[in-house]
N, C-alpha and C positions, 0 to 999 in steps of 0.2 A: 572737778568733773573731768574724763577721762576723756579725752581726745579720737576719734575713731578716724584712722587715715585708713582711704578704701585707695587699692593699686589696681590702676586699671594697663592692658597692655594696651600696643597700640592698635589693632584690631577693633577692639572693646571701645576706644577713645572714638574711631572710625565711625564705628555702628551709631554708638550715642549724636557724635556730630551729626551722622546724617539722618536720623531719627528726628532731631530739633530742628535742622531745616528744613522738613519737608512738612513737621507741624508749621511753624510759621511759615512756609510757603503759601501749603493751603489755606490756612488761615487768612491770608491778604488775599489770596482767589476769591475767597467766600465772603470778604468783609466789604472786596472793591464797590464800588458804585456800578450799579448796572450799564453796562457798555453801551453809547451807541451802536448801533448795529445798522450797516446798510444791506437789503435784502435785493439781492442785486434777481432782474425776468427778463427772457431773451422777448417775451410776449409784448403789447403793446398796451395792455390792460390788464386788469387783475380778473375780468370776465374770461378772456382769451388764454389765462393759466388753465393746464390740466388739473382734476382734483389733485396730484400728487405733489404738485408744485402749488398749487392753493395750501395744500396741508401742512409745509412746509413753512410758509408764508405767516402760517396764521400762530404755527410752533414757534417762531425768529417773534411775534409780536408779543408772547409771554415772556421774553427771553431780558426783555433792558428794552431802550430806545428805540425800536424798530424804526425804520423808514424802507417802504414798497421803492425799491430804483428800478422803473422801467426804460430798459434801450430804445432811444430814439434812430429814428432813420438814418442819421448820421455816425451810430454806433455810441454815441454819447448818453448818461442818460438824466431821466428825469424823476422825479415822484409824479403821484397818480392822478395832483393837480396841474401836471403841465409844466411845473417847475425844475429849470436845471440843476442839477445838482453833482458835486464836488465829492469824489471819492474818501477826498482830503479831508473832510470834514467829520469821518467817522471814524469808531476807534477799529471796528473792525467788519470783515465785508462776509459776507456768506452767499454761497450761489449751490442751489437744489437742480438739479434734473433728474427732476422723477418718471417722467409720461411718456418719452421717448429720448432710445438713446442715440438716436441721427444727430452727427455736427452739427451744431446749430450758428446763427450768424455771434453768438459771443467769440466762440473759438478763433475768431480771427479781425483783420480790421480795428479798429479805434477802440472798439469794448477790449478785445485782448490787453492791446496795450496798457490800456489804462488800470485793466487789474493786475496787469504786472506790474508795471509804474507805483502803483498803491503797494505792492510787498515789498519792492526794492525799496523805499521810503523809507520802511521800519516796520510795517504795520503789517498786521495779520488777516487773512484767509483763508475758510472753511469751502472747502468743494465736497458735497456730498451729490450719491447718486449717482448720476451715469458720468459727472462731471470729474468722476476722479480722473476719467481718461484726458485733461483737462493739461496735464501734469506734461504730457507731450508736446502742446503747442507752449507752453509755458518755459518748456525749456529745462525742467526741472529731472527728466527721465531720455537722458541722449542714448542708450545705449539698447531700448528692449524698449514697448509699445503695451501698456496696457489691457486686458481683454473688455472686449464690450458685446453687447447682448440684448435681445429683449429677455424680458419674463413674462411669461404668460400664466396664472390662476396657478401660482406658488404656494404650496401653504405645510411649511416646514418650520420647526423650530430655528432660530439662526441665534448660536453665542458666540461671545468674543471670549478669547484668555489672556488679559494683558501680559505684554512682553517687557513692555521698560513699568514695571509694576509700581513704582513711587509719582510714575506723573499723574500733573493733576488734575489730567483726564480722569481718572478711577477711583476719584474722592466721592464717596458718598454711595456707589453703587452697589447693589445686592451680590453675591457670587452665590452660587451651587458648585459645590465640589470644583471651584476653581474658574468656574464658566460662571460669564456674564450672560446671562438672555439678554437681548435688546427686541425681536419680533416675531413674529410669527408666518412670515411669509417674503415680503420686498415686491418694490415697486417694480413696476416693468424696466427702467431703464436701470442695469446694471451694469457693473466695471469693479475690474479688480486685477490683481496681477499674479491670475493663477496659470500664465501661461508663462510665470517666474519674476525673480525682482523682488521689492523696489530693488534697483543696482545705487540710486544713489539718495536715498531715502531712509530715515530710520524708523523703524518701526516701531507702530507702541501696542499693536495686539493682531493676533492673529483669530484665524477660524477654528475650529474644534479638529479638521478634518487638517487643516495644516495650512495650504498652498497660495487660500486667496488674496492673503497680507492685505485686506482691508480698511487698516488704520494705520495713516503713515506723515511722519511729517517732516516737513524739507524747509531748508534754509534757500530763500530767493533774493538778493541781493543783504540789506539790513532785515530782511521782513523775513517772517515762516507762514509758511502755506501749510495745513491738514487737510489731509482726504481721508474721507470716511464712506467707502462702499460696499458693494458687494448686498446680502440682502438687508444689512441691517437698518439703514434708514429710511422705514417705511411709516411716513408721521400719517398720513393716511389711514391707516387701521387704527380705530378709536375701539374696538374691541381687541385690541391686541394687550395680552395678561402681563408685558414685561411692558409696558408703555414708560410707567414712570423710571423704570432704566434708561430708556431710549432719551427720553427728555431731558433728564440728569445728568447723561453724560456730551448730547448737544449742551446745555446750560454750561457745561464745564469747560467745553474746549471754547465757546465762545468768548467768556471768562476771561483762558486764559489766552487766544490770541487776541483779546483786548487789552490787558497790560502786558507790556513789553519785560515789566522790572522782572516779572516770577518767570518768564523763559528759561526751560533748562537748556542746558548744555547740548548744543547739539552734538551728536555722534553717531559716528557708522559702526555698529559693530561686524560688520563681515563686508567684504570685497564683493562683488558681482558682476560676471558670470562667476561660480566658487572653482576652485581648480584641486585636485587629486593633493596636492601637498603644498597649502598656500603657505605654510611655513619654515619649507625647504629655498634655500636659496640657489639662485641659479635654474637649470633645468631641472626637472622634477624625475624622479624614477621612471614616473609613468609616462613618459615623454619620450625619455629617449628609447624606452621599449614597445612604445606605438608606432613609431619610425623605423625603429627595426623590423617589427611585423611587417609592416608596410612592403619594405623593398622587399622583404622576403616574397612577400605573396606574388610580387609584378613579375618576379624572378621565374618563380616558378608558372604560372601562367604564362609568360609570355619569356622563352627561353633566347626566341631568335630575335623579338622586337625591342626588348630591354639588355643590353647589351650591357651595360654599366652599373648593373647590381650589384657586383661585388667592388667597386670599386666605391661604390657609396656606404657600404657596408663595412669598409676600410677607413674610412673619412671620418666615417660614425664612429667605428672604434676608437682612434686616435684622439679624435675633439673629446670622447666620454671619458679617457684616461684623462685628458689635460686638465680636464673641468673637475673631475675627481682629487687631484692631487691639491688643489686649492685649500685651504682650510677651513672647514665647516663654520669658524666664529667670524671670516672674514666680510665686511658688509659686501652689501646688494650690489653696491656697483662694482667691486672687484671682477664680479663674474659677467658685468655686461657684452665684453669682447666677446667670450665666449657666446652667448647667448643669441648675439647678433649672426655667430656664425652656425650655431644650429640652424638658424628661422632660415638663412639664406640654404640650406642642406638642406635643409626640408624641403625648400619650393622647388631648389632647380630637380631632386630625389623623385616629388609625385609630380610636377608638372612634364617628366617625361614618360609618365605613362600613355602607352602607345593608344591607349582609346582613347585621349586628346589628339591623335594628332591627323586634323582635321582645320582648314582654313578658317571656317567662322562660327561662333556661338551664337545660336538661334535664342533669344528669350527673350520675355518681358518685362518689361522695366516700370519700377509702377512705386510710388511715393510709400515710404515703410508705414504712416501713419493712420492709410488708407488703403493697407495689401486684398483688401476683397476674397479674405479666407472664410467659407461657412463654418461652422463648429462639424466637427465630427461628425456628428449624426444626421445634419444638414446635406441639403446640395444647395446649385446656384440661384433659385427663387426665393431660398431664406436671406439671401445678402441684397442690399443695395443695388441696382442695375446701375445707377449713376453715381457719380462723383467723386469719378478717379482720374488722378494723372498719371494714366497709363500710354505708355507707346512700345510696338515691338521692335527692339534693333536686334543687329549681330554684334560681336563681339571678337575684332581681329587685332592680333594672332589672339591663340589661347594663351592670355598670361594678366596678372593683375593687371599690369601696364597698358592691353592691350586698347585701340580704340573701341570707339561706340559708333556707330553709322543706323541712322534711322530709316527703317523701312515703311513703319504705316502709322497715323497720329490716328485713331476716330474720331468722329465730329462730337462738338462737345466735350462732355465728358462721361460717355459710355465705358461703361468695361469691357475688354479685349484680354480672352486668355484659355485656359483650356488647348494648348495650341499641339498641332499634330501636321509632322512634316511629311510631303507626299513621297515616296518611294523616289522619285525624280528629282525632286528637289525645287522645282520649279514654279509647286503650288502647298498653300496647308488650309488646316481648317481653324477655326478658330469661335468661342463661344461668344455672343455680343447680342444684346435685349436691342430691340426695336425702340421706335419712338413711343410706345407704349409699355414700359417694361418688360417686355414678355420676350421671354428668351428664347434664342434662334442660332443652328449652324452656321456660317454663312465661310466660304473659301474664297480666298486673298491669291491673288493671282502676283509671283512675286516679280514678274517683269513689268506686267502695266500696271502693277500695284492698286489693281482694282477690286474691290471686297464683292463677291453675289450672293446675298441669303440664298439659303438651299432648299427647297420645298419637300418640307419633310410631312409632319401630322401638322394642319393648317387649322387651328380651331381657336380662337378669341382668347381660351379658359387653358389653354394645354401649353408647356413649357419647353423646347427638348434644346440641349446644351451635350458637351461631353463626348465629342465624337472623336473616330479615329478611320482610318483607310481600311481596306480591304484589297488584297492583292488581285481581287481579281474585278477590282473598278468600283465593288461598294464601300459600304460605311456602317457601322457601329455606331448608335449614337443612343443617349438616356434621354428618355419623356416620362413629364409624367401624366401621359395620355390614360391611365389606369383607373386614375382619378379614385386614390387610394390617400388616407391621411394616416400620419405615424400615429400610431394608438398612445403610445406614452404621453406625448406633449397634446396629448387631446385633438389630436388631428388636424393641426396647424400649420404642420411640416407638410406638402406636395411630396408622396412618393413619384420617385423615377426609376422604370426598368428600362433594361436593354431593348431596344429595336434593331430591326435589317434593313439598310435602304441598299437593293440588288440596283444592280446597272441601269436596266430599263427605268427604274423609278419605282418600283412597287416597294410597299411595306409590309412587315410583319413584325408579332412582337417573340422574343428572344427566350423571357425570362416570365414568371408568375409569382412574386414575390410580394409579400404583406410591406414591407421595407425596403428603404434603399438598395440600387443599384448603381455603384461610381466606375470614372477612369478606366472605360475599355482599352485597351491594348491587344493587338497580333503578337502572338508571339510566334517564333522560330519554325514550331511546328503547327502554324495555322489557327492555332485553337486559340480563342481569346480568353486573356486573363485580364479578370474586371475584380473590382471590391464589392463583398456584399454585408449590411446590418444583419447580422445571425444570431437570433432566439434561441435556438435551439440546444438544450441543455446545458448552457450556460447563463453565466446572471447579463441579464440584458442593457450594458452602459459600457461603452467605449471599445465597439467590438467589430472594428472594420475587418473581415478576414476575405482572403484571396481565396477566387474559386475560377474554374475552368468553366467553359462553355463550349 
């Protein structure tokens, strides 16, 4: 009988090897014994769960071993009998926020710990829902802040496209033309990192649209952490037509951050922030020709106050010759001397442009986690009124180095910002909600460092934020006295137009717009330039444009 030798190259060996392990991978995914699983509730009962976090709850109890872990008082937690219980004891931990997505008391205190403590162990967790933002206090995303949001009466198709396509997250699920459906809408509480990222996170599927990298998972000490946001995990819709996807691939990741043995390899494939030529070494083309624009432009603007642009432009050239002459194969740290001495060119280059040069930097200083930015189409009644650590200092001299010196803390932890310097210098405005939410002007007097709300439109229901001076004693400021709601988001959003508050005190309104009115500003020649939401002949999403008044 004839012998049949088949020659495979090494490619073809490649393909075959990882083809068999990723059957037997999944195969041991699928054969494991169902995980314990601890369902970790910031609430104090399973009554006290929002439906979306019940729905969740009730998804984890078809899942393996479920156990309800509710946080007790002391951040520790227990089951639903009252009983302490031990992170330790489960093979893997899962935490939903679905109902809303305000910080809640997990994100910090004894519960944080202890779900970090359980991943550094070895052992795995699942954050889904508003909890991917979760990924910040945990430590796991130092560099960028993930986006959070509500949702309100969403009802959109949402698929994934997996990215690392062999994990064994994606065993079992349906595709269409490449796309995973998972639901048909999403819970109110969302997070994702469509405002960029993950930077130190690999990702295992994206969105159709691209940006919101919803599925990602991170190595935390021995342990891996998954998040899973953005709309897709919304266990809540029991009429939703891709349900047994959604479930499937919960069931999957749970799987597998219950056994440690089938963990793949973790890896980054891309660096984050991404940079013009991450594969050039040294300074990048684009680098040293943004710097050159740079002094160009100070140059010519400003002939008699920048005095030293050609002598940097000198500097430049010589460092770009010396850095050139190096050998393209040479590693990465050959070129670090150089490197050092661009960055230091560069700061002393822009830090003497002559519109720095001014004693002290006015701004607010306010914890990256909690920066109090509305979304685009938002103004300040769609965000939080509280619970920032915000304080306004200056910033002397202008230079990275330079000090911080605190001018005003506010009681609590209200928001302070919006901030608008007086012509004198001696007073500004600044935007900050009452004891009641409700947002209000109020000027900081910066010698007695005393704060006065400003009596603008005084009514329970009405909001006004966003002000600016007026050279001849009034004030610009946005209300939304109109008592107008954004039509898209079903009229949820509080519209704010422009107002006049004249010297005497009297009001008038400015503007008559169906939409937003933001950041008034004087300019030069009197007339103020504000931001307005515009309809008008174009598609209506992401459309702040500048207009006169």
């Amino acid at each position: 009988m004839p012998v049949i030798q088949t020659h495979y190259d090494r490619k073809q060996w490649i393909r075959i090897v990882t083809v068999l392990y990723m059957v037997l991978l999944n195969t041991e995914v699928l054969n494991a014994r169902p995980p314990k699983i601890g369902f970790l509730a910031a609430e104090s009962s399973f009554e006290d769960m929002g439906p979306h976090n019940q729905a969740a709850w009730k998804t984890a109890a078809t899942q393996g071993q479920a156990t309800l872990l509710l946080r007790q008082k002391n951040g520790s937690f227990a089951d639903s009998s009252g009983h302490a219980q031990n992170l330790g004891d489960f093979d893997v931990v899962w935490y939903h926020q679905g109902d809303a997505i305000k910080r809640n008391l997990m994100y910090q205190g004894r519960s944080l710990t202890e779900i970090q403590q359980f991943a550094k162990s070895g052992r795995g967790i699942l954050l889904s829902g508003g909890a991917l933002a979760m990924v910040a206090q945990l430590g796991l995303e130092t560099q960028m802040r993930p986006q959070r949001h509500e949702l309100g009466n969403w009802r959109d198709l949402a698929g994934m496209i997996p990215v690392e396509k062999t994990h064994p997250a994606f065993t079992g699920l349906d595709g269409d033309a490449g796309i995973m459906w998972l639901s048909q809408g999403g819970c109110p509480a969302v997070a994702d990192f469509y405002w960029g990222g993950p930077a130190e996170g690999m990702i295992l599927a994206k969105t159709p649209s691209g940006p919101e990298n919803p599925l990602v998972e991170y190595s935390l000490g021995k342990g891996r952490v998954i998040v899973l946001g953005w709309h897709w995990p919304d266990y809540a819709d029991l009429e939703n037509p891709h349900r047994s996807n959604l479930t499937r691939l919960t069931s999957n990741l749970l799987d597998y951050l219950g056994e440690r043995q089938v963990w793949v390899p973790f890896a980054l494939r891309s660096t984050y922030p991404p940079v013009a030529s991450p594969e050039e070494h040294g300074v990048s083309a684009q680098q040293w020709r943004a710097l050159r624009m740079a002094v160009h432009d100070l140059s010519s603007n400003f002939p008699d106050r920048y005095p030293n642009g050609n002598v940097y432009l000198e500097r430049l050239q010589t460092l770009r010759a010396e850095h050139d002459r190096l050998s393209r194969t040479s590693e990465f740290t050959t070129f670090a001397a150089i490197e050092r001495q661009f960055e230091a060119l560069k700061h002393e280059a822009l830090l003497a442009n002559p519109l720095l040069n001014f004693d002290r930097l006015l701004m607010i200083r306010r914890r990256a986690d909690q920066l109090g930015l509305p979304l685009n189409f938002n103004g300040n009644p769609d965000i939080e009124p509280t619970g920032y650590d915000n304080t306004l200092v200056t910033l002397s001299p202008i230079r990275p180095d330079g000090e911080l010196e605190t001018l005003f803390k506010p009681a609590g932890d209200r928001f302070i910002g919006d901030v608008d310097l007086h012509y004198d210098a001696d007073r500004l405005l600044l935007s900050t909600p009452d004891a009641n939410g409700r947002w209000g002007v109020a000027e900081l007097d910066l010698g007695s460092r005393l704060l006065t709300p400003l009596p603008l439109i005084d009514e329970p229901d009405v909001h006004n934020y966003d002000a600016c001076y007026l050279p001849d004693g009034g004030i610009v400021f946005t209300s939304t006295a109109p008592f107008i709601g954004v039509p898209c988001v079903g009229g949820s959003s509080k519209v704010a137009n422009l107002y006049l508050r004249k010297p005497d005190g009297s009001i008038r309104r400015l503007t008559n717009d169906q939409d937003h009115n933001w950041c008034p500003t004087v300019l030069n020649n009197g007339r103020i330039l504000y931001q307005r939401w515009e309809y008008t002949d174009i598609a209506h999403a992401f459309t702040r444009l500048l207009f006169h008044a």
